[in-house]
C-alpha positions in Angstrom: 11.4 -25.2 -51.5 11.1 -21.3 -50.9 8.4 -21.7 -49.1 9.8 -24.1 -46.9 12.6 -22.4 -45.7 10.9 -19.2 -45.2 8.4 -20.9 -42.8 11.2 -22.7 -41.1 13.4 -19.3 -41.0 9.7 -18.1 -39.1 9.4 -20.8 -36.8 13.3 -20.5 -35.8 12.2 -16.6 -35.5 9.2 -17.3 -33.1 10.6 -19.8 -31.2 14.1 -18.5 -30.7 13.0 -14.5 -30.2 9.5 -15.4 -29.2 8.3 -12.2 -30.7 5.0 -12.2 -29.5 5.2 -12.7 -25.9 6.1 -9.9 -24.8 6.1 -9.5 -20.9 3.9 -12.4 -20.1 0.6 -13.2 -18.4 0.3 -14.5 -15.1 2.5 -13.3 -12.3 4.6 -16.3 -11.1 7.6 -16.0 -8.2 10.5 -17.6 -9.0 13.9 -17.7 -7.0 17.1 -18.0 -8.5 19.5 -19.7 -6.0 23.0 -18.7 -5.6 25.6 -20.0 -7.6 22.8 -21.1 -10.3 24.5 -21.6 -13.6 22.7 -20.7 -17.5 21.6 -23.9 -18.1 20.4 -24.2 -14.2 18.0 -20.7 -14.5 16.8 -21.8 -18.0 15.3 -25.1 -16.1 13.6 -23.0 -13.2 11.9 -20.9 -15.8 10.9 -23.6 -18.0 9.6 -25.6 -15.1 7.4 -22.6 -13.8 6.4 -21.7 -17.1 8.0 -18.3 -17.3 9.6 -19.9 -20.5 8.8 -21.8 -23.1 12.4 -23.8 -23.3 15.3 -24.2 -21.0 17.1 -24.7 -24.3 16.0 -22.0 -26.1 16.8 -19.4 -23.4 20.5 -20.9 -22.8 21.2 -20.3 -26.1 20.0 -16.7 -26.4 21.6 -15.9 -23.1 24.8 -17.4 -24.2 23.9 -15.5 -27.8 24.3 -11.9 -25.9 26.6 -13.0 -23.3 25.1 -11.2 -20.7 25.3 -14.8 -18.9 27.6 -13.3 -16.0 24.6 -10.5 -15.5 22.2 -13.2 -14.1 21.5 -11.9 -10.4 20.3 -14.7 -8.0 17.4 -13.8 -5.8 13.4 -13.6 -5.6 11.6 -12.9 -8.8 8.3 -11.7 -9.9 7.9 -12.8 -13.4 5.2 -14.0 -15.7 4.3 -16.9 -17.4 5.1 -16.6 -21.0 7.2 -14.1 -21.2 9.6 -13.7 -23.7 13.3 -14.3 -23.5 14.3 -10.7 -23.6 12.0 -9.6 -21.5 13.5 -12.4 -18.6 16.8 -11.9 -19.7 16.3 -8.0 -18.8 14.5 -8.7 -15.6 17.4 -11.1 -14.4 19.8 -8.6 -15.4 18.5 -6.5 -13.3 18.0 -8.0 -10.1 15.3 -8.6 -8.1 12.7 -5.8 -6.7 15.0 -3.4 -4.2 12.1 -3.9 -1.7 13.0 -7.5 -0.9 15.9 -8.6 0.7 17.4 -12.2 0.7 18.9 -13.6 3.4 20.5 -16.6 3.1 21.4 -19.2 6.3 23.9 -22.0 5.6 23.0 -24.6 6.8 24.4 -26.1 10.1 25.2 -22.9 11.9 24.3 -22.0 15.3 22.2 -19.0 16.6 24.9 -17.2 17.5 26.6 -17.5 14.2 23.2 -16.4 12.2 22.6 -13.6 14.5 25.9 -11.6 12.7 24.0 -12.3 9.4 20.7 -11.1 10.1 21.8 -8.0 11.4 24.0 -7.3 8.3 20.8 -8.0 6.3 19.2 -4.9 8.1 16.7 -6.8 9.7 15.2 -5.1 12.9 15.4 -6.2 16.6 17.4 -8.9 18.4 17.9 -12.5 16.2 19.2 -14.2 19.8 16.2 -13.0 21.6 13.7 -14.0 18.8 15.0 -17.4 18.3 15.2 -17.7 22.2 11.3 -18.6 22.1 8.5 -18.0 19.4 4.7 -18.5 19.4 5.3 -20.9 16.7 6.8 -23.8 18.0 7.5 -25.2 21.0 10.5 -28.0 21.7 8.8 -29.8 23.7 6.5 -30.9 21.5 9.2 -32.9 19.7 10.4 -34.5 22.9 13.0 -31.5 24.1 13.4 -31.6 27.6 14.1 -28.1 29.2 15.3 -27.1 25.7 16.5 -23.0 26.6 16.4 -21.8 23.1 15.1 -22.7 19.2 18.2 -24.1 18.3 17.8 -27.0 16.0 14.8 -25.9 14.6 16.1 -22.6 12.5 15.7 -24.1 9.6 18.4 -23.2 6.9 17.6 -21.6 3.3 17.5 -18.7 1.7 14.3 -16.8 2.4 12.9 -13.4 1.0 11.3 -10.8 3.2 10.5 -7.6 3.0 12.5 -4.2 3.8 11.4 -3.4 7.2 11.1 -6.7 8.5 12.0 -8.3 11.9 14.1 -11.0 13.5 11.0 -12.8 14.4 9.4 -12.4 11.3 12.8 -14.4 9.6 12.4 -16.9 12.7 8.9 -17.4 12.3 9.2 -18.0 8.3 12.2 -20.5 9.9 9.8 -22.5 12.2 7.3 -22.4 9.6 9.6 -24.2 6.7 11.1 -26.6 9.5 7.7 -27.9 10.1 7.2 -28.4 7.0 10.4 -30.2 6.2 10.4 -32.0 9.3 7.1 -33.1 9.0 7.7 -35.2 5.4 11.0 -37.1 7.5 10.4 -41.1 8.2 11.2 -41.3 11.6 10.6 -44.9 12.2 14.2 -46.2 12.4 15.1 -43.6 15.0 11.9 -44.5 16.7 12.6 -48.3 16.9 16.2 -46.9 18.5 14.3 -44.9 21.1 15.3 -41.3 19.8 13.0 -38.7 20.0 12.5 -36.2 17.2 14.6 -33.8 19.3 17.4 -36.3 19.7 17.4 -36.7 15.4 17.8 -33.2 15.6 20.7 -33.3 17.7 22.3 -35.5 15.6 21.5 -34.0 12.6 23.4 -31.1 13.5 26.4 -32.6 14.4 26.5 -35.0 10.9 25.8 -31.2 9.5 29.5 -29.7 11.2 31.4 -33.3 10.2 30.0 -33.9 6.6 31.1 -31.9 3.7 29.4 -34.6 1.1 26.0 -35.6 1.1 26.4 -39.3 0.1 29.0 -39.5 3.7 26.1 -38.3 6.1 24.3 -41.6 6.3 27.7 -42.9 7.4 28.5 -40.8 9.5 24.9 -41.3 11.0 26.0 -45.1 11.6 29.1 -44.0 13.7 27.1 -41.9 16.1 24.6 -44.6 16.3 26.9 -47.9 16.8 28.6 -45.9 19.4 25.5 -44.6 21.5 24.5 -48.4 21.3 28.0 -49.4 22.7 28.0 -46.7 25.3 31.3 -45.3 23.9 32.1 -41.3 23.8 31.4 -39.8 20.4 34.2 -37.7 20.4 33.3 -35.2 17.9 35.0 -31.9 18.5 32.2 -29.4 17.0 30.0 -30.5 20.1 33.5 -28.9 22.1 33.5 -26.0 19.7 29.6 -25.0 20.4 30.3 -25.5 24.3 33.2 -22.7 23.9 31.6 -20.6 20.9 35.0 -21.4 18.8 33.9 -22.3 15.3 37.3 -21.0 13.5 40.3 -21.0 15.5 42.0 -24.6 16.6 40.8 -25.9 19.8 43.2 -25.7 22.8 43.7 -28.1 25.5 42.1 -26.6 28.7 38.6 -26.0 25.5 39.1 -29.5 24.7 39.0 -30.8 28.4 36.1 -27.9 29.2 33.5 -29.3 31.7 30.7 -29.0 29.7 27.8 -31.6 29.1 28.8 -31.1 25.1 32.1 -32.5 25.9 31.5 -35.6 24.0 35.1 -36.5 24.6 34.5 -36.7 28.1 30.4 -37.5 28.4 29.1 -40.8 26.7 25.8 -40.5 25.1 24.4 -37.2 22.7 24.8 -34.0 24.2 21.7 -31.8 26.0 20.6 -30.1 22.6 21.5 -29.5 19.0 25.1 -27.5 18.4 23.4 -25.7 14.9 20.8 -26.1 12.4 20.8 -28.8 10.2 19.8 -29.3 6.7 16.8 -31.4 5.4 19.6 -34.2 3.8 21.4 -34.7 7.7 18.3 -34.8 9.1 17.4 -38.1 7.3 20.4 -39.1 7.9 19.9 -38.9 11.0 16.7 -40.3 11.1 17.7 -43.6 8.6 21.5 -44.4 9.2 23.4 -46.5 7.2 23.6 -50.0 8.2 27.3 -50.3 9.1 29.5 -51.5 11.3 31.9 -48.4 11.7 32.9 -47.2 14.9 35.7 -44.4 13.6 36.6 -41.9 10.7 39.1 -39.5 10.2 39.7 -37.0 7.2 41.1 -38.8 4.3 43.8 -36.5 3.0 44.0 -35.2 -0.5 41.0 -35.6 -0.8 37.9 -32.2 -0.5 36.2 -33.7 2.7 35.9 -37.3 2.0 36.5 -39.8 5.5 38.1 -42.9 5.8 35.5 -44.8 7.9 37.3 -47.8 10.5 35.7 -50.7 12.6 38.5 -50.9 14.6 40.5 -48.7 16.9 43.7 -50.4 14.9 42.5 -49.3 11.0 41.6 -46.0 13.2 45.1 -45.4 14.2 46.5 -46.4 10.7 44.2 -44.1 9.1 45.1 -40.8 11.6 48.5 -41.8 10.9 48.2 -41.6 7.2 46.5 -38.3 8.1 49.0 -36.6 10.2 51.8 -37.7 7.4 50.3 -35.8 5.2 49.3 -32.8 7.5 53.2 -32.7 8.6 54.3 -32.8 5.0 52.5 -29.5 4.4 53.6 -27.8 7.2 50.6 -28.2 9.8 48.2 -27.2 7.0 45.2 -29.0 6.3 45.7 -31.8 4.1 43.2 -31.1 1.4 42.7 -30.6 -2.0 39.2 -28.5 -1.9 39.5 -25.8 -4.5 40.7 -22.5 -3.3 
């Protein structure tokens, strides 16, 4: 029985300290996103073999609580390493020579451009992402497309200290190619759309969706309306016409003569109003099958719509939404966390 429990009290040793492995074999990269929980990192490094058990490394992190001095970022680690060994490296944060700059997702060149300068990157971001060597628009059916908008793909992307705008826009064109490139575009074919029109789309599902399993909805609106010939209506198309992103839109920016006034100009507008993600894009490339031609905020709710098939469950439903907005005093009626 002795023996027994000292070789269990070994194996709990080995496997729980991992003694032996020291600081690993071959390199691997590994990012950490943002916002990446314990539990989260323990499954990155298990899945690229830095570790030998997501389970195992919760536990020891949790163990020393050092779980709040986890940095996010770009990692060169090994495989095999042991826990304390990762658990210093992550502690530490990545290699000062890199920097990570991170695009959300849906936002225009003009709103990345403030970004990229704060990440120290050298030379003009409008200028680079005005034209690049390593795409062209027209190749996805733009027509007299002025800039790379739409094609910036968001993420978070590591590059070096020292680097350029158009080395971030190239790295960009290079991930939306490949993102793109793994989309099923034949429903949006057998509409007619061109890639560049699933783009335009797909960024403005990005500015009205706040939950992914909504965008294929919304999708459906923009669709059954374009097939009806009715005005989509959607303010951000407004907002990119009169760069206002934050502050509400007055009347004389909501009646602006502008071809992305899609209050006032049936069909999609010229271009894409921002960047989309890879989940709007298919989306926009594979609508729902619906019949809903409206939707309106539902209040109390953290960005859920209350989609209508008629303009008279439309009006009940922006009733039930100004209500509640007057109830709070003009504010939004929401119930995101703060």
């Amino acid at each position: 029985m002795l023996g027994i429990a000292l070789l269990a009290l070994v194996w709990l040793v080995v496997g729980f300290w991992a003694p032996f492995a020291g600081e690993g074999d071959e390199p691997v990269r590994v990012r950490i996103p943002n916002g990446a929980g314990v539990q989260q990192i323990g499954d990155i490094l298990d899945e690229r073999g830095v570790v030998a058990s997501a389970a195992v490394f919760s536990a020891r992190v949790r163990l020393s609580g050092r779980g709040s001095e986890l940095k996010p970022g770009s990692y060169r680690l090994r495989s095999g390493m042991s826990y304390g060994a990762v658990l210093t490296a992550l502690a530490e944060g990545p290699a000062r020579n890199v920097i990570n700059v991170t695009i959300p997702e849906g936002r225009a060149r003009g709103e990345i451009a403030p970004i990229v300068d704060e990440a120290g990157l050298d030379g003009s971001y409008s200028r680079a992402s005005a034209k690049a060597p390593g795409l062209d628009p027209s190749d996805y059916g733009a027509k007299g497309a002025d800039s790379l908008e739409g094609f910036l793909f968001p993420s978070t992307y590591e590059v070096a200290r020292g680097a350029s705008a158009r080395d971030l826009v190239a790295r960009q064109l290079g991930t939306f190619k490949r993102e793109f490139g793994g989309v099923d575009l034949s429903a949006a074919k057998a509409k007619n759309l061109t890639p560049y029109e699933v783009l335009v789309i797909a960024s403005m599902i990005e500015r009205e969706a706040q939950l992914d399993r909504e965008r294929p909805q919304i999708a459906s609106v923009i669709y059954n309306r374009l097939s009806k010939g009715e005005p989509l209506g959607i303010d951000a198309t407004t907002r990119f016409a009169v760069k206002n992103w934050e502050r509400p839109l007055t009347q004389s920016q909501l009646a602006v003569d502008s071809p992305y006034n899609t209050r006032e100009n049936a069909g999609l507008p010229p271009g894409p109003i921002g960047n989309p993600g890879i989940e709007s894009i298919r989306a926009a490339a594979k609508p729902a099958k619906t019949d809903f031609l409206f939707y309106v905020v539902k209040p109390n709710t953290c960005g859920e719509h209350a989609f209508s098939r008629t303009i008279d469950e439309f009006t009940r439903d922006s009733q039930t939404y100004n209500a509640e907005r007057a109830a709070r005093g003009g504010q939004s009626p929401d119930d995101c966390p703060s």
